[in-house]
N, C-alpha and C positions, 0 to 999 in steps of 0.2 A: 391730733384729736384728743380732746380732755376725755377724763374718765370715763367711764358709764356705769350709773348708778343704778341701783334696779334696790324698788321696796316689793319685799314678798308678802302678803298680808292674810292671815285666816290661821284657821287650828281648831281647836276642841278634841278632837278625836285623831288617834294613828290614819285613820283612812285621809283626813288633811293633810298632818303634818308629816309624814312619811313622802306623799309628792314633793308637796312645799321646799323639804331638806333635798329631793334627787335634784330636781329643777337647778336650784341653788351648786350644789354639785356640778351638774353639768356645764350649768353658767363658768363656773371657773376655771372648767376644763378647757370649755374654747375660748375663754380670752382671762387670763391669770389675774389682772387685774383690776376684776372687775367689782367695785364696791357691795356690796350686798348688805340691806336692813332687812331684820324680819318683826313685823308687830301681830301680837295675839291679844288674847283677852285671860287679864290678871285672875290666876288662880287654876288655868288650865294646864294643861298638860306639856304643849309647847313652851312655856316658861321655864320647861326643865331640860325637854327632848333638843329643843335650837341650840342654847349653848353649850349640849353635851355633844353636838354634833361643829361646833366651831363660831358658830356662829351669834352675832347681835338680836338682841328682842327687847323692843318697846313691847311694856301691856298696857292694853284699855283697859279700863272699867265699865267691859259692857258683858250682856248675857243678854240671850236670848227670853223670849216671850214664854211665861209659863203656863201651861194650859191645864194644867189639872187647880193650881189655886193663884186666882184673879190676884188677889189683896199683891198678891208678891210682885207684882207686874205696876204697882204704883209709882214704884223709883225707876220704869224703863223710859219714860221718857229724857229725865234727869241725868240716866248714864248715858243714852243716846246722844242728848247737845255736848255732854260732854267729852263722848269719845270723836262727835266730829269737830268739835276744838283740837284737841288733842291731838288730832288726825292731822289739820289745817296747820297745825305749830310744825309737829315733825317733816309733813312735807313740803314746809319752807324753810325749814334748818337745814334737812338734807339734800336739797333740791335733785329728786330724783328723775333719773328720763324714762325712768318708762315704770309703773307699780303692777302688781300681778296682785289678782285674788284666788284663793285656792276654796275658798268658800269656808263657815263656819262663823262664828259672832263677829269675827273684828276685822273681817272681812269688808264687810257692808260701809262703815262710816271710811275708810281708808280708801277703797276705791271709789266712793263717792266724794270726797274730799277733794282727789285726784282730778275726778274728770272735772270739777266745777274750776279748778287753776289751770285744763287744757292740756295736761299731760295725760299721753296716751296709757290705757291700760289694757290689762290680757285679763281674761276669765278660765282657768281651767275648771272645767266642769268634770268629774268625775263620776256621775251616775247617769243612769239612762232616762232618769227624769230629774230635772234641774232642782236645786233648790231656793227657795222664795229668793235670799239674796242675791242670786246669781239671777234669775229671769230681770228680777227689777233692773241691776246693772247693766244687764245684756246690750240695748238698747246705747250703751255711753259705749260701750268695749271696742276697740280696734280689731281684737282680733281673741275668738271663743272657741279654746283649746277638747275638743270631744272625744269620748274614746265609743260613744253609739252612735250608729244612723240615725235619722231620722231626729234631729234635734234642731230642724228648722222649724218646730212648734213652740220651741222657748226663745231661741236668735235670731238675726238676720243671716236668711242661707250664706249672703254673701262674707261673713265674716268668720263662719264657723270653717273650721282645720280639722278635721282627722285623725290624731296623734297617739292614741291611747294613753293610757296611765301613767306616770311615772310611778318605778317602783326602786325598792332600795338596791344600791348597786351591786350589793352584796352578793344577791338571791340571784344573780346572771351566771353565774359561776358555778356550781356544787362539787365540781370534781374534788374528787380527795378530801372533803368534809364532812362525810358519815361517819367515818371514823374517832376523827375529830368529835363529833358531835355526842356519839357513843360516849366516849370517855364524858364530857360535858353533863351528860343528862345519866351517866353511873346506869347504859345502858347492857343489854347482854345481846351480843352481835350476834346469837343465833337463831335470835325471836323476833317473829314478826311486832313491828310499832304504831299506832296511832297517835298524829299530832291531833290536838284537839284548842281549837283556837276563837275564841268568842267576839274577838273584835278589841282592840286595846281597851276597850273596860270591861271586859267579860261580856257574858250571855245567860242570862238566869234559866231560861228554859234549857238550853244546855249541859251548863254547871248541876244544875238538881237533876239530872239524866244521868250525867254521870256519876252523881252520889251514889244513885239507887244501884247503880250497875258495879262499884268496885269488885262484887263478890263474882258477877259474871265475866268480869276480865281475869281476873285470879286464875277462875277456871279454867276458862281459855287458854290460859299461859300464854297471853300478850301483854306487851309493853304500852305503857302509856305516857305522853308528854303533854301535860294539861295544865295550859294558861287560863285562870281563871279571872283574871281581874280582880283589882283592888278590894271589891266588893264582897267573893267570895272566898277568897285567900284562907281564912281563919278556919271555916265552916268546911273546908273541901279538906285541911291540913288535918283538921280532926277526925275525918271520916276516914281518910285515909290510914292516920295512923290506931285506928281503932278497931278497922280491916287487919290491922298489919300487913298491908297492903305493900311491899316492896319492889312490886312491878310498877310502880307510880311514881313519876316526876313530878311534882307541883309546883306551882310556880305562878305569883299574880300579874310576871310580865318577860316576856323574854326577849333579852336583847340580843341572843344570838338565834335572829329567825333564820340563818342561812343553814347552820346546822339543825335547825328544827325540822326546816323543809329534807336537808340532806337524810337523817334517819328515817324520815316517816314512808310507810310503806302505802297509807293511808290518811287523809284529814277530815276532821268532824270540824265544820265551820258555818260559821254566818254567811251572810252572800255581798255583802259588802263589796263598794266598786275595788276599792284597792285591795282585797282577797283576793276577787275574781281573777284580777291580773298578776297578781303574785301566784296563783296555782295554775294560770296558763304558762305562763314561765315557765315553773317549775317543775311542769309536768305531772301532778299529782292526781293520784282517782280520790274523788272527793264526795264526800257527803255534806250535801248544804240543809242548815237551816236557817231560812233568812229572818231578819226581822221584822215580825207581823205591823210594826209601826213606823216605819219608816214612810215617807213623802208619795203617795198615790203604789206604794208597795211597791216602790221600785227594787226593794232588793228581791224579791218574788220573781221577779220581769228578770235580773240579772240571772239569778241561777236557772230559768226556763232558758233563756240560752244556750246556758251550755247544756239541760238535757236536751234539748230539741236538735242536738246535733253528738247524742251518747256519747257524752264526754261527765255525766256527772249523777249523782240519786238525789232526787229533792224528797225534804221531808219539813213538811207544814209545820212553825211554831207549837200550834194545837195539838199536834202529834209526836211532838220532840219526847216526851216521858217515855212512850210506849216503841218507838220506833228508830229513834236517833242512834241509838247503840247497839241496836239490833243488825239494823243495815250496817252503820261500822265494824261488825267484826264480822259479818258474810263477806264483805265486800274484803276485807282482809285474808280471805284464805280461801277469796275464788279467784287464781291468777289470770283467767282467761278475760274475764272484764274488769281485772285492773289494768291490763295490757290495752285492753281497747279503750280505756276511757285515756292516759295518759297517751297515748297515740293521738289521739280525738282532740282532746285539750290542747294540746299544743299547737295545735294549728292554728287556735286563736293567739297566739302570741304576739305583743306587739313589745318587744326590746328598748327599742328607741327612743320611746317617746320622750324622755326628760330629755332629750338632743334636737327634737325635732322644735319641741316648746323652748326652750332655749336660744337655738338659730333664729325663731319667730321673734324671742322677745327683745334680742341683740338687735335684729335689724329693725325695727322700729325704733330703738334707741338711736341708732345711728341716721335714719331721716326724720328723729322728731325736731 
């Protein structure tokens, strides 16, 4: 049997490209050698995150639709014909058997490329409400990877799978890297921690919550591990050291989230599909604030799950200033519902999924 090729296609944000890289992973787990392209869109984040992780990346020259100012939106047609060029070139150079989309901009022209030359594709869909590119492709997919019910309102029933998230391989493990982690983040093993994690570009309603509060954690005497994104980096570094704040980790991106989840005794987060699943995993009592703009307020919809089954504290964007920090440090130093919520949470864990999507996409390669 010749090779098997697989193009992985999409990015923009860690919540993509974190699947995108397990999948991949997994792929070479069960059969070693197995080709893998990955194409994103030039200037995002996976241009850096794929090849740090091993791997090939083609970028387009595409971006998404800007809604707040029209005029910018003049050259999206122009990058579109030309990312499905571009699209059409690489997957006849590389002739792949089987292309996968994880969603995001360069998602769309790649697996649309795909199905018009009749090579089969997979859609991992990642939130509880689909997004635009994914519903449009739905319809071409062989086979549409879910980690919620009830997503026979964006695919056909008959093609959607069950699989949950992939998350990083890392975060399956934690034993023995608290410690680890401690040393890492120049923590003090005797004090309670907060990870505090906004989504790989930060979370602005977050980040300015926890400007205002340095002085309240101080007092506290807890520790803090706070990813702020590229955005607020500078603005959070200054407040902190202005606090003299030395209970504070900062940091605009952490690449050791294994040891971030192993210290924290507690997480301040967005609700994000690939959070979700990386805090079922991990077991952690969490404080969500989702993102008030996100696609019909699916991340809203995600953290209502896990309270609807006390596994989590939701707290409204709108309320993030006044409430985000408050509930993080109650939730901190009452044991009895952090026991229950990581109890609770865990049950929604689904381990697998970058093996289950993987087997899916092997064996379509092998009877395409």
């Amino acid at each position: 049997m010749s090779k098997v090729k697989v193009i992985i296609s999409g990015g923009g944000t860690g919540g993509h490209i974190f699947p995108a890289i397990a999948i991949a992973n997994a792929l070479k787990k069960l059969q070693s050698d197995v080709e893998i392209l990955f194409v994103g869109a030039l200037g995002k984040m996976e241009m850096e995150k794929v090849p740090a992780a091993g791997y090939e990346i083609i970028g387009l020259n595409i971006a998404g639709l800007n809604r707040s100012n029209m005029l910018k939106n003049l050259t999206f047609p122009f990058k579109l014909i030309g990312s499905l060029l571009k699209s059409l070139k690489i997957i006849s150079e590389f002739k792949p058997n089987v292309v996968v989309g994880v969603g995001g901009f360069a998602s769309g022209p790649v697996m649309y490329a795909a199905s018009t030359r009749g090579i089969p594709t997979v859609i991992q869909e990642q939130n509880s409400y689909a997004g635009i590119t994914n519903k449009l492709l739905g319809a071409r997919a062989k086979k549409v990877c879910v980690a919620y019910d009830g997503m026979e309102k964006f695919f056909p029933a008959k093609n959607i799978l069950r699989t949950g998230n992939p998350v990083r391989q890392d975060i399956l493990n934690l034993e023995g890297k608290r410690e680890l982690g401690q040393t890492t983040f120049n923590l003090d093993p005797s004090k309670k921690t907060l990870l505090v994690i906004g989504g790989s570009l930060g979370a602005r309603s977050i980040n300015l919550a926890m400007k205002a509060h340095i002085e309240a954690f101080k007092k506290a005497d807890v520790q803090v591990v706070w990813q702020t994104g590229k955005f607020f980096i500078e603005e959070a570094k200054k407040a902190v050291a202005d606090a003299n704040a030395t209970n504070f980790f900062v940091s605009d991106f952490i690449y050791t989230m294994d040891q971030a989840y192993a210290v924290a005794d507690v997480v301040l987060s967005r609700a994000g599909a690939s959070s979700i699943s990386e805090l079922c995993i991990v077991g952690k009592p969490s404080v969500l604030v989702p993102f008030p703009f996100a696609a019909e307020d699916h991340q809203t919809k995600n953290a209502q799950a896990l309270v609807d089954v006390d596994a989590a504290i939701l707290v409204p964007d709108s309320e993030a200033g006044t409430r985000a920090c408050e509930e993080s440090l109650k939730l901190l130093l009452d044991e009895a519902t952090k026991a229950k919520f990581s109890t609770n949470i865990k049950k929604l864990a689904q381990p697998n999924a970058d093996q289950e999507i993987a087997k899916e996409i092997l064996k379509l390669a092998t009877s395409a």
